[in-house]
N, C-alpha and C positions, 0 to 999 in steps of 0.2 A: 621183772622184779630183780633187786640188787639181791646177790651173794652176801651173807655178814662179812667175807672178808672186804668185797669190796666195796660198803660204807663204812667199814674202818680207816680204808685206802682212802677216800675222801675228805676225809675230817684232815683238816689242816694242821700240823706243826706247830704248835701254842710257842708264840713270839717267846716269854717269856720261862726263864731257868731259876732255878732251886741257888741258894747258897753252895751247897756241895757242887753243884756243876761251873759256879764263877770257881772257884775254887782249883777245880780239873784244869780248865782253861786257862787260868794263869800261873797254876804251879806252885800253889802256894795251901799251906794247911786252913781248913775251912773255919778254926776258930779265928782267924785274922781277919776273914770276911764278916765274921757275926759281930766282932767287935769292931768294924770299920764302921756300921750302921750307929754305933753309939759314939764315937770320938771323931766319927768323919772324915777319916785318914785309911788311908791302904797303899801300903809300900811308900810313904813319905809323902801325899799326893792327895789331893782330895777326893774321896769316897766315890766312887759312881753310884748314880741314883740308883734307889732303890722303892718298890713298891709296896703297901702292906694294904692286903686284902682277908678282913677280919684278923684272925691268927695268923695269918700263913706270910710269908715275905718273899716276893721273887722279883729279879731285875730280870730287864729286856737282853735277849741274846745280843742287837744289834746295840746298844750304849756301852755296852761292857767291850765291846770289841772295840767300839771308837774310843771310848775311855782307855783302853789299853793303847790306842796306835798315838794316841796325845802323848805318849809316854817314851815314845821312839825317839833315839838320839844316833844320829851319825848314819851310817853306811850309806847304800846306793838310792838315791830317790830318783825313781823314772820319772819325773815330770821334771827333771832338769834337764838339761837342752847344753851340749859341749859346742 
């Protein structure tokens, strides 16, 4: 028989994050994200998707990250070959 802690340990990482935590992750105050969902814009850029589940609104950790690296301009890309 499982320990409660360890069927907690089991339950997986829920793909998807809060407003406040795009927020964390791109450095940016979390009213900018709540209104990117209405004007569809964030940081000059079109919105990354977002999910609505009854009330509640949360994007995928992994979109927001790719949405962010769409965003990269200049420095070192290792998939380039001298």
């Amino acid at each position: 028989m499982l320990l409660q802690n360890e069927v907690f340990m089991e339950i997986k990482r829920s793909p998807f994050i809060t407003s406040k935590e795009v927020a964390r992750y791109l450095a940016i105050n979390e009213n900018n994200v709540r209104r990117s969902r209405s004007d569809g814009v964030l940081l000059g850029n079109p919105a990354p998707p977002h999910y609505k589940m009854g009330h509640v609104i949360r994007y995928r950790e992994d979109e927001v990250k790719a949405w962010a690296e769409k965003l990269r301009v200049g420095g070192f890309n290792e998939n380039t070959t001298a």
